[in-house]
N, C-alpha and C positions, 0 to 999 in steps of 0.2 A: 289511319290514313293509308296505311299502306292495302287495306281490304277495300278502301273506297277508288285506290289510284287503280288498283288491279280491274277492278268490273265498272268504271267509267263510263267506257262504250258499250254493256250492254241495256236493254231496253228498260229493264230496271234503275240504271245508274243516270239512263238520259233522261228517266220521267221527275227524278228526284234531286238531277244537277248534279251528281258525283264531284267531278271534276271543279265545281266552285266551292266547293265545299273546305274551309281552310282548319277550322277548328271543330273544338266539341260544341263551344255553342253554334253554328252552323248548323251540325250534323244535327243536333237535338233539337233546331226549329225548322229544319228542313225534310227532315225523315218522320215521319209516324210511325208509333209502337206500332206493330204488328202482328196479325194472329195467322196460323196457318193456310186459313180457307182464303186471306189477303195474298198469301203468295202463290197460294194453287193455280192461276191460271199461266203464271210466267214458268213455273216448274214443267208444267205438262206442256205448255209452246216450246219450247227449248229441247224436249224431249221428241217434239211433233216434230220440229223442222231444222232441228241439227243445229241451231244459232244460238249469242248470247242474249238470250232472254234475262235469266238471272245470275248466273255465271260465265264468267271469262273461257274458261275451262270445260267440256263436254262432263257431266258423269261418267262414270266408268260402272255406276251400279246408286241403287239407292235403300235407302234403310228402311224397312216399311214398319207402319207403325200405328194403332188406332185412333182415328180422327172424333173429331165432335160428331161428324155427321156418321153417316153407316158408310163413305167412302175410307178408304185407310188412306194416310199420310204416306207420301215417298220423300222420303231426305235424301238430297243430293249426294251422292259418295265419290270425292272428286281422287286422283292420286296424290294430292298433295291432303286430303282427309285420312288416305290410308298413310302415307308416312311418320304425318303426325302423332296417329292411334300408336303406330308402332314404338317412335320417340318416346311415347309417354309411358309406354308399355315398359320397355326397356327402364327408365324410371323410376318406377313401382317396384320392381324385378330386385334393382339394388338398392332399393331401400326395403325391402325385405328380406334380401340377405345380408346387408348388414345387419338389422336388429338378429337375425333369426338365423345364421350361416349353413345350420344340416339343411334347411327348407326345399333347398334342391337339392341333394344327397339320393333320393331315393327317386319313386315314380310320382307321376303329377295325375289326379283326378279331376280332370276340368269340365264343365257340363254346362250347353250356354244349348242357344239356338242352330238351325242350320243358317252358313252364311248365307248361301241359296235357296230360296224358296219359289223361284216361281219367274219371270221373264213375263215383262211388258209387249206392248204387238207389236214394239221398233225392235224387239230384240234383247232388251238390254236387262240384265238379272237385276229382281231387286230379294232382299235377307234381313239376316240381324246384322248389330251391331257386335252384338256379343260373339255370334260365329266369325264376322271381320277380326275381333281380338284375339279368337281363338288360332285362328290363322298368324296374326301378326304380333305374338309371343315369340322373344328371343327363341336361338337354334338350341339351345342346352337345354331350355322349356322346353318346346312341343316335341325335343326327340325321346323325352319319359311320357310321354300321353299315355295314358292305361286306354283309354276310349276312339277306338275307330271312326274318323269323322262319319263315317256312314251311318254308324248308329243316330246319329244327331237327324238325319234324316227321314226317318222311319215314319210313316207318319199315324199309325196305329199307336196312340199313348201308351196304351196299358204296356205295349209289346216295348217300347221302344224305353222304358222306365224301368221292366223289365232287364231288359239287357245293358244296362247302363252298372244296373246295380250287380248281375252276374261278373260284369268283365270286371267291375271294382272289388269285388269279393273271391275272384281267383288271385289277384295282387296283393303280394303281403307287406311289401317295402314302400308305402303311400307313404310319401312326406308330406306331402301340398295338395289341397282339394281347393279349387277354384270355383265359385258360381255365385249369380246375381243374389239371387233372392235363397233365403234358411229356408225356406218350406221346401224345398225340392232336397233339398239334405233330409230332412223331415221324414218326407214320404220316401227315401230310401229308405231309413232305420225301419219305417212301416215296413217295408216289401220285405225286408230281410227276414222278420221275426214272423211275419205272414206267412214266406213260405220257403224259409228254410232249407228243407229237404230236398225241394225240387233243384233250388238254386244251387244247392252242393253236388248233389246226382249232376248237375250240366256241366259244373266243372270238371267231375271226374270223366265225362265222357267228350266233351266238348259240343261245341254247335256250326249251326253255318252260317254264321256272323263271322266266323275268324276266330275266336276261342278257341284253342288249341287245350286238346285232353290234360287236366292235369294230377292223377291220381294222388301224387301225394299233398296236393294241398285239398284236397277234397277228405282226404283221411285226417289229417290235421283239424279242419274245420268240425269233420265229426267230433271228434275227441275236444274240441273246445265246447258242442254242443252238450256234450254230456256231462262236462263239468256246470255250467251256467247254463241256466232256461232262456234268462234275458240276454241278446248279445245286443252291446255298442260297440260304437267306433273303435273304444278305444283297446276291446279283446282284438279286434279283426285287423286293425293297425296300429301295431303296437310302437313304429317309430315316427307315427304324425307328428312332425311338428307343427306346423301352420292352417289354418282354413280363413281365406279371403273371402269376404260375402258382404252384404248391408247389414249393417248393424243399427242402423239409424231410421227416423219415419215406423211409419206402419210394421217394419221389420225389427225393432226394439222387443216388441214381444215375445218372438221367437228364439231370440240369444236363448236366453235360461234353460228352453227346451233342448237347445246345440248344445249347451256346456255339458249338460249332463251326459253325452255322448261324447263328451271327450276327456283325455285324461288331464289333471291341475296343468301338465306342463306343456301344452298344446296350445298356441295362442290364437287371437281370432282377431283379422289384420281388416279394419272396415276396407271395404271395395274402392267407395270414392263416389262423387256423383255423377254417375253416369244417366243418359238417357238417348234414346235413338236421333236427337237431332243435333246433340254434341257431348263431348266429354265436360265434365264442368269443373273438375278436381282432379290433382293428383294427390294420393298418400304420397306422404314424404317421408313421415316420422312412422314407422310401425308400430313401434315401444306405447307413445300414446294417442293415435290412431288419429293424429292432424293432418290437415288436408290443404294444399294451396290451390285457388282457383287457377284453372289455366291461361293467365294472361299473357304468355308466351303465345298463345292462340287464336285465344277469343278476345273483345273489348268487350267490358261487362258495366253493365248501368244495374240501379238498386233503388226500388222505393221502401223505407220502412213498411212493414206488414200492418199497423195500424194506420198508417196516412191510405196506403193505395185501397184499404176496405171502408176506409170513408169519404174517398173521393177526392184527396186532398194533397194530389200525388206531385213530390215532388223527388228529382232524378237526383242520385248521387253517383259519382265513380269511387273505385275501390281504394281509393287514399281515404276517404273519409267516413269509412264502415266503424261501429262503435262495436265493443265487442262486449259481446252479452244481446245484443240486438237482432230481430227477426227482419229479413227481408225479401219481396219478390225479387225476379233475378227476370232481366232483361239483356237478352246477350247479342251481340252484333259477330258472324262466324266466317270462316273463310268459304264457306261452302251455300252461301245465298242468302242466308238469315240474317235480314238487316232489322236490327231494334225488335229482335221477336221475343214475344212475353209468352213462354212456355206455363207460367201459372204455379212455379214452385216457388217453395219458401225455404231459404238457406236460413240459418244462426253462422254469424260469428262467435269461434269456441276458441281462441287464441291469436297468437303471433305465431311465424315462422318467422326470425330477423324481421323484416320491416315489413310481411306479406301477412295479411291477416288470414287465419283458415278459417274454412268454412265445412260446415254438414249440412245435410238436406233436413229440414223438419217434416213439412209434407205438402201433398198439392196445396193451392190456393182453393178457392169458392169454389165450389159446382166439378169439383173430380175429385173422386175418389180412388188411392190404389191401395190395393191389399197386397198381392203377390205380380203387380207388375200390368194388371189389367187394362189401368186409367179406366174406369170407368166417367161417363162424362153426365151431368145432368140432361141436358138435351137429349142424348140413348134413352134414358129413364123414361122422359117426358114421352118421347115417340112411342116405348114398347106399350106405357101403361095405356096410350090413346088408341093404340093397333089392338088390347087386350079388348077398350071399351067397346068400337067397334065390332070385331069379332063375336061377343058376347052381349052385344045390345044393353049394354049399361051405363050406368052415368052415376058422379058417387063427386064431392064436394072438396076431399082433400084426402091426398095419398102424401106420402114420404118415403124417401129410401135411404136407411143405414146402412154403413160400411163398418162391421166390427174388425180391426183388427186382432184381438185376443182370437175371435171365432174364427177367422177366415170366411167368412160368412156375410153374406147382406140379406137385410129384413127389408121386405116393403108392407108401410102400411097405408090400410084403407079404410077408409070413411065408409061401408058399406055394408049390407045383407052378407053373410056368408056366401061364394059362390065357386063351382067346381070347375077345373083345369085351370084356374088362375095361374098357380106356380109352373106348370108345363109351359103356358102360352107367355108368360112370363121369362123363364129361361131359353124358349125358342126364341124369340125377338130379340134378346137382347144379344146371345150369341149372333144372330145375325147382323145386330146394328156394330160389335167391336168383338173382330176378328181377336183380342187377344183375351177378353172374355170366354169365348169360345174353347180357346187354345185350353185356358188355366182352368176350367169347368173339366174340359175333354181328360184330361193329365191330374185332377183329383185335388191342386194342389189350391183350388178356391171350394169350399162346400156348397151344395147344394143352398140354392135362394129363399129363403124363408116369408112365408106369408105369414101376417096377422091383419085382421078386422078388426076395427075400433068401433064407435060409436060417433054419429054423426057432431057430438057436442064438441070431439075431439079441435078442430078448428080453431072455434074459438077459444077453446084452452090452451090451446098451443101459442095463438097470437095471444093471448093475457099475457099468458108467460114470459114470451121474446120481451114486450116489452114494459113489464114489472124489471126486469134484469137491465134495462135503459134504450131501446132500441125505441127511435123516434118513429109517433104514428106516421106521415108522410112519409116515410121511406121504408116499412116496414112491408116483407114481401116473402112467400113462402119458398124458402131453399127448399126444391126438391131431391135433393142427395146431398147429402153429408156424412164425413166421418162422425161416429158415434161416438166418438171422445168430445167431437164439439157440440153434442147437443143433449142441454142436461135436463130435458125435458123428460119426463115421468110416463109413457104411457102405457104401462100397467093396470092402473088405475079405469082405462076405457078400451080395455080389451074385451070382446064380445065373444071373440071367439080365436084361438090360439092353432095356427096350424092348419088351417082347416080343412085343407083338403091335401 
């Protein structure tokens, strides 16, 4: 009530009655769920003409972020957005130094996005979210930052992945390494043992980044090299105690590969669920990594995950989440998102007192993410028809997997073997989702993997869906899906592996 009394009058709250609005049943027969590209035009009016379109409040900046279409997403980023982040931050902060007290003792490695990225033609900056956070870390946090925000800025991957992992490897007192996603911890350990020599030589001499010469930990690090070939985290930082990151979703995979890079008493604090258009959890408990939704913030609606996939959606609020149970998450935010279905799927995994937590499990139908991409089916759908065109083809049935184990996506095709598929494929799609792009560009998604099937494929595919119960009338080809949901064989009509 209090998000609906605030933006009343603007053209958003006057097309949908705000102000009459008394209760929840009200709100939930008077407001329709919502999807991004529904709020697109009142975002960009608002942004065009200074007024409340969809918020009370002007932005002060927005979170960009990739869309269904090949336009990116701007999320409103209002001051009362950034206080909140900050609120929450602080938070987090002491509920991790209670479980974990040295945690901030030493220096912080934190590694997110730049806040800034780029300015709209009114002026106004739009970034991440994660560089907002980076920013709005308590003052005893961000004054150990090992990472010069400039480095965040760089826009040469290799270069700027590079110096990430140098300025981290002149610091020997790391207690806390901060960032979203394990694969960018990952592909440090990679750079490290890659190239070694180079990255110690810089230490000892310094750069023009701001690395300041430091021969004796450049001699140190020798002398660590030559006792171990292999170096982890835990030779190079030997008082870590904490690393925050996702533990959950497509990110489950990668823990095992983290632990091994660190020492038994180094713990690993999940993140929370975060996403560019709202915060949706805070860790509260470190020790066993539970999370309360933010309902100091947001008002949160929930359809069981087997009702809203068969059509059968019915809305519940967060008194009456079962726990053990999967659901989409429908959040109404102080920042313009009224009843908007972002398309993920939380579990309830406990109690806090009388608050139920929540983890992410992973997107809903038709998006996939591996390291933070969202890849969307509709991208899929547009690249493979831009590929058809292009190459004067035409072919009966394609598919696109999301491994998370691989970091890797497969597409497949109904078709003749044919050449620059995977190029013409990776160019479009970087061009349809700027954060494809990004995670392609910085290593931390693999290259996109083509296979050719055989044309029978189709039908085998639909036998199969619906052998396992999928009703004919409703039965319809997902074109993208994670590969854990799809337990379809196609091995068996493979023509040809890789092919070009």
């Amino acid at each position: 009530m209090q998000i609906l009394d605030k933006n009343r009058n603007t053209d958003i709250g006057k097309k949908f009655g705000f102000s009459k609005i008394k209760n929840y049943a009200d709100f939930q027969k008077t407001v329709p769920v919502r999807h991004y590209e529904d709020l697109r035009e009142f975002i960009a009016r608002q942004e065009d003409d200074q007024k409340p379109c969809i918020t009370a409040e002007q932005p002060v900046m927005y979170a960009q972020t990739s869309g269904t279409t090949g336009k990116p997403k701007y999320i409103p980023i209002l001051p009362e957005t950034i206080k909140q982040y900050r609120c929450s931050q602080h938070c987090v902060a002491y509920a991790i130094h209670s479980a974990m007290p040295k945690t901030y003792s030493g220096k912080v490695l934190a590694i997110v996005s730049p806040a800034v990225e780029g300015y709209l033609p009114s002026g106004t900056p739009y970034g991440s979210m994660s560089g907002l956070i980076y920013r709005s870390m308590p003052e005893f946090v961000s004054a150990n930052y090992v990472i010069p925000a400039s480095v965040f800025e760089v826009a040469d991957y290799e270069l700027k992945y590079r110096l990430i992992t140098v300025f981290a490897l002149a610091e020997e007192n790391i207690t806390l390494i901060a960032t979203a996603n394990p694969s960018t911890l990952l592909k440090i350990a990679e750079i490290l043992n890659t190239h070694w020599a180079a990255l110690v030589h810089e230490i000892g001499t310094g750069n023009s980044y701001g690395l300041h010469a430091n021969p004796q930990r450049a001699e140190a690090l020798k002398n660590l090299h030559a006792r171990k070939c292999v170096i982890i985290f835990a030779d190079i930082w030997p008082n870590l105690q904490t690393v925050t990151t996702w533990t959950y979703g497509s990110c489950a995979v990668l823990i095992p590969g983290l632990k091994r890079q660190l020492s038994a008493t180094t713990r690993i604090v999940e993140m929370g669920y975060l996403s560019s258009e709202f915060r949706g959890s805070i860790t509260i408990d470190a020790v066993r990594n539970k999370a309360i939704p933010t309902i100091h913030e947001n008002f949160f609606e929930f359809v069981a995950r087997d009702r809203w996939d068969d059509n059968t959606a019915e809305f519940q609020t967060i008194s009456s989440l079962v726990e053990g149970k999967q659901y989409y998450v429908i959040v109404t935010t102080q920042n313009g998102l009224y009843r908007y279905f972002i398309n993920d799927i939380i579990e309830v995994d406990g109690w806090y007192n009388g608050t139920p937590t929540i983890r992410f499990v992973q997107k809903g139908k038709g998006v996939v993410n591996l390291t933070g991409e969202k890849l969307y089916e509709s991208q899929v759908i547009e690249a493979v028809n831009r590929i058809k065109l292009a190459l004067n083809i035409d072919f009966n049935f394609f598919m696109m997997l999301g491994c998370p184990d691989l970091l890797r996506y497969t597409l497949y095709i109904a078709a003749e073997p044919f050449a620059q598929v995977t190029v013409l494929l990776e160019k479009h799609l970087s061009d349809l989702n700027i954060e494809f792009s990004a995670k392609r560009q910085s290593g931390r998604l693999l290259q996109t993997s083509v296979c050719f099937v055989s044309r029978m494929t189709a039908d085998a595919y639909k036998k199969h869906c619906l052998e396992q119960g999928q009703r004919e009338g409703q039965f319809k080809f997902l074109k993208l899906q994670n590969s854990r949901d799809c337990a379809f064989d196609f091995e068996p009509y493979k023509v040809n592996v890789h092919a070009d």
